[in-house]
Phi, psi and omega in degrees: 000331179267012153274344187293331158293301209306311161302304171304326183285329167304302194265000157266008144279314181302276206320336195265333183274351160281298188315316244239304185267358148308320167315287175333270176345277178342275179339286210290308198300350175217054158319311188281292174343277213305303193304317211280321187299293199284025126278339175269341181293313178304321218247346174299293174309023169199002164285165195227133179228127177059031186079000172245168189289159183273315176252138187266144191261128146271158186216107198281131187307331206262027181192340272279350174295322123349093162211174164243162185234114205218128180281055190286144185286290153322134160308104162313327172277022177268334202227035177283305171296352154264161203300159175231143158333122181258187202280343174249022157260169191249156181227139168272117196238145174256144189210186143197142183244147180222162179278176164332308203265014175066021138304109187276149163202068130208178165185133160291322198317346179260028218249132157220035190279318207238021207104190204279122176082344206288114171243131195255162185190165162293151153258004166284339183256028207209157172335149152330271178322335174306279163352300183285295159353257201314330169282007185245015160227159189278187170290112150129354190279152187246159161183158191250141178215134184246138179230107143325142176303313192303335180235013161241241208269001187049202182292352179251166212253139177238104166089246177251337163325093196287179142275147176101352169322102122289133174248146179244137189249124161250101154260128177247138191284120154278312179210170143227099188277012152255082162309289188292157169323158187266158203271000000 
């Protein structure tokens, strides 16, 4: 029995030292990726229509290392007074994401479970970037968002997803048919 730390302890370094030159590997192949996402990520933040930036940079208070870059469509005083989302509510929301390069690979529109176009998730459950988005909006709000890889997918690959993916969203809140945890 008292060899038994010693072997656990043996196979969760080979393991951090495997995990460690996956990392590595990961890193240098995707390279060229990761340089063409964080210039166009760069060139997001600072475009501009009519002298003003088009997207405003957020940051969730619980995080500030974290942020998104987020567009509203809408007159916010048109939806100020409906309700928003807390961090432990489910939301109906309609979307499609798209990369960088405006290739889309995800969408609701074709979600007909909870309605038309409708996809419902937590908002806890869902990316980072996402997370932050929805808590600054209300029901009926439209908005474009750019998520940093470091608040999507990180280093690991989802789908059609590379790793190292800024990603871009247009999401409309529709509803919340949970405000609260759901009971």
């Amino acid at each position: 029995m008292k060899k038994f730390p010693f072997f656990a302890l043996a196979l969760i370094a080979c393991i951090a030292i495997i995990s460690c030159k996956s990392e590595e590997e990961t890193w240098e192949k995707y390279a060229d990726w990761r340089e063409i996402n964080n210039e166009w990520l760069k060139e997001q933040e600072n475009l501009t229509v009519d002298g003003e930036l088009y997207y405003q940079k957020l940051s969730p208070n619980y995080d500030q290392g974290n942020y998104i870059l987020i567009h509203w469509f809408n007159d916010r005083e048109d939806t100020k007074d409906n309700l928003s989302p807390y961090y432990t509510s489910t939301v109906d929301v309609k979307y499609i994401g798209r990369l960088y390069n405006d290739e889309p690979f995800d969408s609701s529109y074709n979600n007909t479970t909870y309605g038309d176009s409708i996809f419902r998730t937590q908002v806890n459950g869902v990316i980072a970037g996402w997370t932050t988005a929805l808590q600054q909006m209300h029901v009926g709000d439209s908005v474009e968002i750019i998520v940093p890889y470091q608040s999507g997918y990180g280093a690991s690959s989802s789908g059609i997803i590379d790793p190292y993916s800024n990603l871009k969203f247009n999401i409309k809140l529709v509803d919340i048919p949970y405000w609260e945890a759901k009971p």
